[in-house]
C-alpha positions as CSV (number, residue, x, y, z in Angstrom):
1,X,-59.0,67.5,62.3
2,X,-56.7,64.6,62.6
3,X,-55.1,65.0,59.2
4,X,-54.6,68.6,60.3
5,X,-52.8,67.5,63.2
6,X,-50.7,64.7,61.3
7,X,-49.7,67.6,59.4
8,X,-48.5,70.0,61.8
9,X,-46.2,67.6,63.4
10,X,-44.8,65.7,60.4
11,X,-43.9,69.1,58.0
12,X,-41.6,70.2,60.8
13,X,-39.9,66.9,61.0
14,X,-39.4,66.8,57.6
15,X,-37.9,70.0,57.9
16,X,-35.8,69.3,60.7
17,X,-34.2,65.9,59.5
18,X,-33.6,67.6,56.5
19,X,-31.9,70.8,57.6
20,X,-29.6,68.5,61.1
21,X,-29.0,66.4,57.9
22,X,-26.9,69.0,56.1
23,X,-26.1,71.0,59.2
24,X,-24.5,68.3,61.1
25,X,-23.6,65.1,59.2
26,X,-23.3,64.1,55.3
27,X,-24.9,65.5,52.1
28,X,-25.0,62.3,49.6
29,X,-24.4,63.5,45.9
30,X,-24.6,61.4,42.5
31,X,-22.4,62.4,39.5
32,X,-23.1,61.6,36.2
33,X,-20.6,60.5,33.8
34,X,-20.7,58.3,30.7
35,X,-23.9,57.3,31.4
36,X,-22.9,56.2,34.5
37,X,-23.8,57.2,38.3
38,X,-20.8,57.7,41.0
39,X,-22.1,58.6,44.3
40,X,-20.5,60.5,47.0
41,X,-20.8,62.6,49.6
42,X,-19.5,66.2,51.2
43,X,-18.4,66.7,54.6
44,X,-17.0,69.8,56.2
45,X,-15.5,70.7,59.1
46,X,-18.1,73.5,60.2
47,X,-21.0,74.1,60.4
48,X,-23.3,75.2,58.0
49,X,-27.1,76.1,57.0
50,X,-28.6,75.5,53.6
51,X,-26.1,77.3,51.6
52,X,-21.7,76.9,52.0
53,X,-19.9,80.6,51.7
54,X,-17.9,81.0,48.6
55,X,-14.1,80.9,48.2
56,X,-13.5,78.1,50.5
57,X,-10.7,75.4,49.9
58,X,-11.9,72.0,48.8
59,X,-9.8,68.3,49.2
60,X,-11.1,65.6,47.1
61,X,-10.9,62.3,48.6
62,X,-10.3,59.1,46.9
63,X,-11.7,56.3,49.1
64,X,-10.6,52.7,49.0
65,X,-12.6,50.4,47.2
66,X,-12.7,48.4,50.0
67,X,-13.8,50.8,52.3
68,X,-17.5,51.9,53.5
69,X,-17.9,55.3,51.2
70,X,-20.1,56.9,54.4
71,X,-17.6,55.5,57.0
72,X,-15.2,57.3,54.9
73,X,-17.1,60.5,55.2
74,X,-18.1,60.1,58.9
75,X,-14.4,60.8,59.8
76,X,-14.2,64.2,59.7
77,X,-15.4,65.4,62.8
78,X,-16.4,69.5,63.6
79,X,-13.6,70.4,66.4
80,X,-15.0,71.9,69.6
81,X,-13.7,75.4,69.4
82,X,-15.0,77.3,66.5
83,X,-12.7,77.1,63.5
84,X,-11.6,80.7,61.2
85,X,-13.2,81.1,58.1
86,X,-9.6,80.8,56.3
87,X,-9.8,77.5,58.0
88,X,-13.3,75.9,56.4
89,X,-12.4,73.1,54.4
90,X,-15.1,71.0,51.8
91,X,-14.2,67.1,51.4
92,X,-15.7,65.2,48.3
93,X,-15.7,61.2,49.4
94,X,-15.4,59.3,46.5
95,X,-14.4,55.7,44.6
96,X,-12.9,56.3,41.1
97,X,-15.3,54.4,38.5
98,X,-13.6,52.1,36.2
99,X,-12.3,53.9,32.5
100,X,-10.1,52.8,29.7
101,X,-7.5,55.3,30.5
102,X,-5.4,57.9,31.8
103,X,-7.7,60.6,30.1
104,X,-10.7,59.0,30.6
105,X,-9.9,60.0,33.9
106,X,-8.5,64.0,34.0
107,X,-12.3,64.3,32.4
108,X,-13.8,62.7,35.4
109,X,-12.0,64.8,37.5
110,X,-12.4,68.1,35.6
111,X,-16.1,67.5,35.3
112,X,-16.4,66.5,39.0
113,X,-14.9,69.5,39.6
114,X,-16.6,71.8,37.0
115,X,-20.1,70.0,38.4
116,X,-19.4,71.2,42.1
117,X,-17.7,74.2,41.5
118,X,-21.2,75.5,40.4
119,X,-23.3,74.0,42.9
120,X,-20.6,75.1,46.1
121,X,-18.4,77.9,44.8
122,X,-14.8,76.5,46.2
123,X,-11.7,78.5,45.2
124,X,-10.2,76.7,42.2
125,X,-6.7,77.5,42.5
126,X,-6.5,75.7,45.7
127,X,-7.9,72.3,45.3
128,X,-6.3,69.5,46.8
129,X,-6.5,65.4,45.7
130,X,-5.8,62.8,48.5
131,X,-5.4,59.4,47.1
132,X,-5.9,56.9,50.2
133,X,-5.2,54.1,48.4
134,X,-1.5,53.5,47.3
135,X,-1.6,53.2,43.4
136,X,-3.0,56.0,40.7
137,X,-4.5,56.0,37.7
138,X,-1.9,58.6,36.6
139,X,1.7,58.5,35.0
140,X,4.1,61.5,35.3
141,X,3.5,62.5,31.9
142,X,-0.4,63.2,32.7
143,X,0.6,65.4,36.1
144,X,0.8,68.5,34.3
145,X,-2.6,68.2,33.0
146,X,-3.9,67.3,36.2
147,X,-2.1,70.3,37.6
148,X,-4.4,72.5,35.6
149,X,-7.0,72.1,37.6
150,X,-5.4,70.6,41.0
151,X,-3.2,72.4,43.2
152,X,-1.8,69.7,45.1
153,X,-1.7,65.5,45.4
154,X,-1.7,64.1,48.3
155,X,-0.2,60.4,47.8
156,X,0.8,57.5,50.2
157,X,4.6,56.7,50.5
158,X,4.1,53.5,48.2
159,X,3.0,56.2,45.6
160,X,4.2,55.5,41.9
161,X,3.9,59.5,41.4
162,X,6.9,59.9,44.3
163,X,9.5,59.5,41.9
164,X,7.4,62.1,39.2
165,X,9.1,65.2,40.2
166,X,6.8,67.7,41.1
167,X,6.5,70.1,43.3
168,X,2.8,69.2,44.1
169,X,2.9,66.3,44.4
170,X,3.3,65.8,48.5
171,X,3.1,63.4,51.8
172,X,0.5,63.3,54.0
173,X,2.1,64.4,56.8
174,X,3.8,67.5,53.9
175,X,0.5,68.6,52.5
176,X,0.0,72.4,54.0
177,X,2.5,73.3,51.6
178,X,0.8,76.5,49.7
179,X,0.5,75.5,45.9
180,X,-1.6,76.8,43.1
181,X,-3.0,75.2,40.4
182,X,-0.8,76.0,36.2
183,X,-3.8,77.4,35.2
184,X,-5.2,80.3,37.4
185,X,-8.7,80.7,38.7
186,X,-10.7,83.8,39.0
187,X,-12.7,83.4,42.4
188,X,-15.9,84.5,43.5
189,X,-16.0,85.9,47.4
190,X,-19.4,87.5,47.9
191,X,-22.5,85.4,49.1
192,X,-24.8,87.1,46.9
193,X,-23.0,86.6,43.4
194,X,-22.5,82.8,44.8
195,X,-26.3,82.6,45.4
196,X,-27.3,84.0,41.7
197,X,-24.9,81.7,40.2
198,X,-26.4,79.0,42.1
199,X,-30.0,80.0,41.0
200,X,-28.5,80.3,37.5
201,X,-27.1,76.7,37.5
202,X,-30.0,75.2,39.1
203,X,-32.4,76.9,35.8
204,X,-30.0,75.6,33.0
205,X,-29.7,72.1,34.5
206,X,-33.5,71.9,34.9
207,X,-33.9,73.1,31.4
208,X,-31.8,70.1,30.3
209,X,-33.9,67.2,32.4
210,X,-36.4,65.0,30.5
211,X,-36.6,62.2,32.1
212,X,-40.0,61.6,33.9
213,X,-41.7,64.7,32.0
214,X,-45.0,64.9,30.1
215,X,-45.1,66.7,26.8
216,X,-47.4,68.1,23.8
217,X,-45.8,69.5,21.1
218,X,-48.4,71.2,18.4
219,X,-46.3,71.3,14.8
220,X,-47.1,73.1,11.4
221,X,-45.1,71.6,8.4
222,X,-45.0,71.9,4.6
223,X,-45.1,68.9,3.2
224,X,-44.0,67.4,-0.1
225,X,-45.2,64.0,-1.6
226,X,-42.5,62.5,-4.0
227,X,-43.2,62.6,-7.7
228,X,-42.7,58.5,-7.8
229,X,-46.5,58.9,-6.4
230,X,-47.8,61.3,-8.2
231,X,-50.5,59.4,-11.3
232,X,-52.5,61.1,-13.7
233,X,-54.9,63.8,-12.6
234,X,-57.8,62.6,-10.6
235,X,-60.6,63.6,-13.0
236,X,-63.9,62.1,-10.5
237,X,-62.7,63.6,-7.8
238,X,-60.8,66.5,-9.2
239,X,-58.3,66.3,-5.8
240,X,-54.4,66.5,-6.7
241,X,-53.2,65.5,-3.5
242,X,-49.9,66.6,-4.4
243,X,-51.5,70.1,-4.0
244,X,-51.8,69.6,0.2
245,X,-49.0,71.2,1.2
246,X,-50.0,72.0,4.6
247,X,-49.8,69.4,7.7
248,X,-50.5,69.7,11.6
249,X,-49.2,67.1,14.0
250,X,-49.9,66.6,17.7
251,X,-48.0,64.9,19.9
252,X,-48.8,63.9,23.5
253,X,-46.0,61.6,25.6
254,X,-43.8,60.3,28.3
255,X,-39.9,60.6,28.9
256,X,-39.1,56.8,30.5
257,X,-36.0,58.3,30.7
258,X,-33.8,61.1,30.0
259,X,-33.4,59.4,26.3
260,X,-36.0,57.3,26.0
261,X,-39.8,57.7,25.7
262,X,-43.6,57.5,24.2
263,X,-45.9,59.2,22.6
264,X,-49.2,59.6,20.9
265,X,-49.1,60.9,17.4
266,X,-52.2,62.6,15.6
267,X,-51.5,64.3,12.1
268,X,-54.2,66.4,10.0
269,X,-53.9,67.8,6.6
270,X,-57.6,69.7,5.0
271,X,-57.7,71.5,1.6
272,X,-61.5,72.6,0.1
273,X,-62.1,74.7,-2.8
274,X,-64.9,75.6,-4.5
275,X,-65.7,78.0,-7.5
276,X,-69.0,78.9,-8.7
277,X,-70.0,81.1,-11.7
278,X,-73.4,83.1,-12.5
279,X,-74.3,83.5,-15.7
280,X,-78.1,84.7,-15.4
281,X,-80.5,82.0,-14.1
282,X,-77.5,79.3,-15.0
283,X,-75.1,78.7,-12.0
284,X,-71.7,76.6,-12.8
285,X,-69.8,74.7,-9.7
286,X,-66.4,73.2,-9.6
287,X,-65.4,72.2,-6.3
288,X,-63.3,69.8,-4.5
289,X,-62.1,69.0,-0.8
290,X,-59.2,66.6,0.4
291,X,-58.2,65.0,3.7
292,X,-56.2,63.4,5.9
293,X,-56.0,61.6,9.2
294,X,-53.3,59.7,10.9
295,X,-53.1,57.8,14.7
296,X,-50.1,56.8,15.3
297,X,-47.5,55.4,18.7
298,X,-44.1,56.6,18.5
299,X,-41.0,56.6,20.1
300,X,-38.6,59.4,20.8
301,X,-34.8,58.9,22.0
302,X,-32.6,61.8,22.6
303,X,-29.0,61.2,22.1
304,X,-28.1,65.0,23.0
305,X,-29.1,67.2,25.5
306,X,-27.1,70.3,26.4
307,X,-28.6,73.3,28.4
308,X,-31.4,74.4,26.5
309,X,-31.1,72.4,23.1
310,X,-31.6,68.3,23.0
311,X,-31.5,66.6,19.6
312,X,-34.2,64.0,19.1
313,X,-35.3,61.4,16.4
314,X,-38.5,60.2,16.6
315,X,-40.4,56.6,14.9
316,X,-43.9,56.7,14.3
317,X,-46.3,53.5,13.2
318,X,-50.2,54.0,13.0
319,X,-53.1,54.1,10.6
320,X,-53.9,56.7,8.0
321,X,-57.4,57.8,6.6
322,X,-57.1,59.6,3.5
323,X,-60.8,61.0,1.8
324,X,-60.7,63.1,-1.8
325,X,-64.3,64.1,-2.9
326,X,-65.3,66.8,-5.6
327,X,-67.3,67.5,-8.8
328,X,-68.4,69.8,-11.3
329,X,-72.1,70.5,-12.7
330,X,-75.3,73.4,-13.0
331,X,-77.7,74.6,-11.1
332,X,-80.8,76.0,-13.3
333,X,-82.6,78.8,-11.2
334,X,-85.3,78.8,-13.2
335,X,-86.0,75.4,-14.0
336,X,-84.5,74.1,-11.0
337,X,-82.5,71.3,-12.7
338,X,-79.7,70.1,-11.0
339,X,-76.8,68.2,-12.8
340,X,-74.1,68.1,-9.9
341,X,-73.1,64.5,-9.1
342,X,-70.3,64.7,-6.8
343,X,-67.9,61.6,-6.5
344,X,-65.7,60.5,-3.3
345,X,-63.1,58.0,-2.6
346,X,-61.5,57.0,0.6
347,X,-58.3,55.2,1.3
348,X,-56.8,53.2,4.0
349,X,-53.1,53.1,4.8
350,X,-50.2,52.2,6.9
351,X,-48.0,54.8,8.1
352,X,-44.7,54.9,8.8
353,X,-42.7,58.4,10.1
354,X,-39.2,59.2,10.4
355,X,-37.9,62.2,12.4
356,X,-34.9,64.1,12.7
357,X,-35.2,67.4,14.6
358,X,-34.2,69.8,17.8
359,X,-35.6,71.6,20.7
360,X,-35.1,74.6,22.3
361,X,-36.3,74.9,25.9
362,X,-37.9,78.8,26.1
363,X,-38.2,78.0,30.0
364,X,-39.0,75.2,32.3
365,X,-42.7,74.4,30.7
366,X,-42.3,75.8,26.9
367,X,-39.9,74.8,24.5
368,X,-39.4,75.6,20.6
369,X,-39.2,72.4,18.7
370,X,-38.5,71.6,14.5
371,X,-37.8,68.5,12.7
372,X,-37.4,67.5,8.7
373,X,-39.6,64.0,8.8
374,X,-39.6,61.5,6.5
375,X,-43.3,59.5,5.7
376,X,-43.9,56.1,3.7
377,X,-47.2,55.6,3.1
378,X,-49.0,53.4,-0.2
379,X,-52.0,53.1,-1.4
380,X,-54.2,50.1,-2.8
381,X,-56.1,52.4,-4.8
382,X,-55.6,55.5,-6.4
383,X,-56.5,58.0,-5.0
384,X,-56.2,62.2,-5.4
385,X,-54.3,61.4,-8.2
386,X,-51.5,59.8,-6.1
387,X,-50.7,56.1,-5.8
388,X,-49.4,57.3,-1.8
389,X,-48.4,59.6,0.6
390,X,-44.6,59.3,0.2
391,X,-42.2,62.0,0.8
392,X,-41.0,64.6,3.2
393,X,-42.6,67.6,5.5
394,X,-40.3,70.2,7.5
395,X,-42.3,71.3,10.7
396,X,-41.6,73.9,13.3
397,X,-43.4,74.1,16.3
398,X,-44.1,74.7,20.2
399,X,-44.1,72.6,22.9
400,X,-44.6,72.1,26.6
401,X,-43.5,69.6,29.2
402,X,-44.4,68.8,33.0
């Protein structure tokens, strides 16, 4: 009864904090780019619920680096009497990272904008940069670039990009000049396009997140051992190892990160065959049956993830159980003899896998996956009529992560 109770009160809180928290002050954001995490936040100068209406203008605001990023943002202030529509403005609070150069940073800014655009829906042609601080990162010669995408740059009087030239690039105090941006901007005005966009965005970027997932992928390959392995024919066993073509591997893991993770790796390959001929009471049998088992630990990087494909490479280490058994001989009915002396031999071996392959997310949970693998694997014995397991396998498969 009292975790009933505990429950009652602290879900509404929850709820509450959460919704005052966009309604009335600062949404905190993190961007990604190169690997590397720029926080900032969004302020507006309205009030609004869980979702911002479409078409509205947007300033991007460069901060100082020695100024308080949430101080920053805390300056814009919701006036007293209600604002128009045509007046709702989005600011984006932000320090510029450190890059190598001048394009390094029109991508930052592109992304950035790119990233928002499909989680707020701002018009693009009207976009507006305030630089607070009194030097750029930019030249003249990069301003038309940045014009693409910017409608108008808001500088300091100290500003380098004063003596540039253009038209957009303005004053403080001369910044409700009406500018577009070189490169024109189809915009999106209803909420209900806005909202399916939104939905669509929040799908594909889920479909590209890894990090801090579970996954089992089940794989069928064809395998091929390499013909520096293959001996002479096996003639106790009668097993040509060469012959098991078929291989299933299981693998169950962690993402550490969205590159980065672990798994489990359990690989099974079974052949068995067996021919008997009856020639009155006299039965003849040839038969034969090879196998093998490997336990592994591997680890998987990804070094490209895009929507619904990532690239992967995966190295796997563990121990390998091969087992080749088989025989030939008569079965008398009538006298009952029985000259069948089977033989077996069993191997143990080091493994070592190399993967190259792709996946496709299907949806959230299942995804298709493939990869060519390469396998080194020697014998001390013989065995099968292969010195080793050497060679490649192509697998396809399907997967599911959580």
């Amino acid at each position: 009864m009292l975790y009933n109770t505990f429950l009652k009160f602290i879900i509404p809180l929850i709820v509450f904090i959460n919704v005052t928290g966009i309604t009335y002050g600062q949404e905190k954001r993190v961007f990604d780019f190169s690997s590397e995490e720029v926080p900032y936040y969004l302020s507006v100068n309205f009030k609004y619920g869980f979702s911002i209406l479409p078409n509205l203008n947007a300033k991007i605001i460069i901060v100082n680096n020695q100024e308080n990023l949430l101080s920053a943002s805390e300056s814009i202030k919701i006036p007293k009497n209600k604002l128009a529509q045509k007046d709702y403005l989005l600011y984006y609070y932000l320090k510029l990272p450190k890059l190598k150069n001048e394009k390094q940073y029109l991508d930052f800014l592109k992304k950035f904008i790119e990233v928002n655009y499909k989680k707020d829906f701002f018009n693009r042609n009207t976009i507006s940069l305030d630089f607070e601080q009194n030097t750029s990162p930019f030249s003249c010669e990069s301003l038309d670039d940045l014009n693409k995408f910017l409608a108008q740059v808001i500088v300091s009087q100290k500003s380098n990009l004063l003596n540039c030239d253009r038209s957009f690039i303005s004053l403080k105090n001369n910044s409700n000049q009406k500018l577009e941006t070189s490169t024109p901007y189809e915009s999106i005005r209803f909420i209900g396009e806005a909202e399916r966009l939104r939905e669509d965005y929040k799908l594909i970027k889920s479909l590209s997140q890894w990090q801090n997932t579970f996954f089992v992928t089940l794989k069928l390959g064809h395998q091929n051992i390499s013909k520096k392995q293959r001996t002479a024919f096996d003639e106790e066993t009668l097993v040509d190892f060469s012959d098991l073509k078929t291989a299933w591997n299981i693998d169950v893991g962690y993402m550490f990160s969205q590159k980065i993770g672990g798994f489990l790796n359990v690989g099974l390959s079974l052949k068995k065959e067996k021919d008997i001929n009856i020639n009155g009471s006299n039965i003849s049998v040839t038969g034969n049956g090879a196998g093998v088992v490997k336990i592994g630990l591997g680890v998987k990087y990804l070094p490209f993830t895009k929507d619904r494909w990532s690239l992967y490479t995966d190295l796997v280490i563990g121990s390998l159980r091969a087992k080749a058994g088989g025989g030939s001989g008569n079965i008398n009915i009538s006298t009952g003899n029985n000259s069948i002396s089977p033989e077996e031999k069993t191997e143990k071996s080091k493994y070592l896998n190399f993967s190259l392959g792709a996946n496709y997310r299907l949806g959230r949970t299942v995804f298709l996956t493939s990869n060519f693998q390469y396998s080194i694997t020697n014998f001390e014995n013989n065995i099968g009529s292969v010195s080793g397991l050497t060679g490649y396998t192509i697998n396809l498969g399907l997967g599911f992560s959580f």
